[in-house]
C-alpha positions in Angstrom: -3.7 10.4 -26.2 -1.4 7.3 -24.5 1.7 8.7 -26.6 2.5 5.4 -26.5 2.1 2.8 -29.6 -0.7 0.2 -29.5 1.5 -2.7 -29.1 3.5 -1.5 -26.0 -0.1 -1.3 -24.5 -1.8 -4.1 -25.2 1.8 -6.1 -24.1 1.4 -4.2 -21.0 -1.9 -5.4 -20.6 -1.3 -8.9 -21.2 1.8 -8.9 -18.6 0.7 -10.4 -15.4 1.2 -8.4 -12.0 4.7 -8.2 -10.6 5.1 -9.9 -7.2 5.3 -6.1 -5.7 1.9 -5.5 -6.9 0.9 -8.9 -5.7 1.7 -8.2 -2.0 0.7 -4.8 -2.1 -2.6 -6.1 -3.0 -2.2 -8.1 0.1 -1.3 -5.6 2.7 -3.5 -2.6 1.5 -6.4 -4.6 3.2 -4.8 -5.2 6.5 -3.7 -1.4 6.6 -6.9 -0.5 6.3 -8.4 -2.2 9.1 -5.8 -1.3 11.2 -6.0 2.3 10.0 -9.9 2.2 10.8 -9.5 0.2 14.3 -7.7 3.4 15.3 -10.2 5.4 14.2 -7.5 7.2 11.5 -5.3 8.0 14.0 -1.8 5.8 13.0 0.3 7.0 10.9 3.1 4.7 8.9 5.2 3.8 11.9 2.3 2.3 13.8 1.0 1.0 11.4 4.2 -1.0 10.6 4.8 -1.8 14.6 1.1 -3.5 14.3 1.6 -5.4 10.8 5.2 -6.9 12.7 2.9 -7.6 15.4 0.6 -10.0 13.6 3.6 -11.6 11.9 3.8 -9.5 9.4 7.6 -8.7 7.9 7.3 -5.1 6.5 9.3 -2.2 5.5 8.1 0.9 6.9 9.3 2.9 3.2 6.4 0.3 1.8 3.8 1.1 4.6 4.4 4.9 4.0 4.2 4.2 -0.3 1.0 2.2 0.6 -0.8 4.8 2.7 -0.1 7.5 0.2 -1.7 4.8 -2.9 -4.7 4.7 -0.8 -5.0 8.5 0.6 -4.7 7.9 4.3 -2.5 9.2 6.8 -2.1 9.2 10.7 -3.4 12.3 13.0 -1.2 15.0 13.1 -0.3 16.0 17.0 1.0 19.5 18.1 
């Protein structure tokens, strides 16, 4: 099903979570309530202004991955 061997899964299952993951984990909360406090109207690049705001160093390339991982996008003007 996998079309992958047994062992190359269960080694990937062992493997702990790469510091990428680790942070992702960390700002996908944060994005969300910032998402919500605009009532689903900011998009990546406010989002990204607001995370800098609260001290927050972030690229707006990982915002932009991050909102797509979670199925939410900014209000489309026009």
């Amino acid at each position: 099903m996998l079309e992958l061997s047994p062992s190359t899964y269960f080694a990937r299952k062992r493997r702990p979570k790469s510091a990428r993951r680790l942070r992702d984990e960390q700002l996908m909360p944060v994005m969300e309530e910032i998402h919500a406090e605009s009532d689903g109207a900011y998009g990546a690049r406010r989002i990204t202004r607001a995370l800098r705001r609260k001290g927050v160093d972030v690229a707006r390339c990982t915002v932009e991955r991050l909102m797509d991982e979670l199925g939410r996008e900014g209000v489309i003007r026009g």
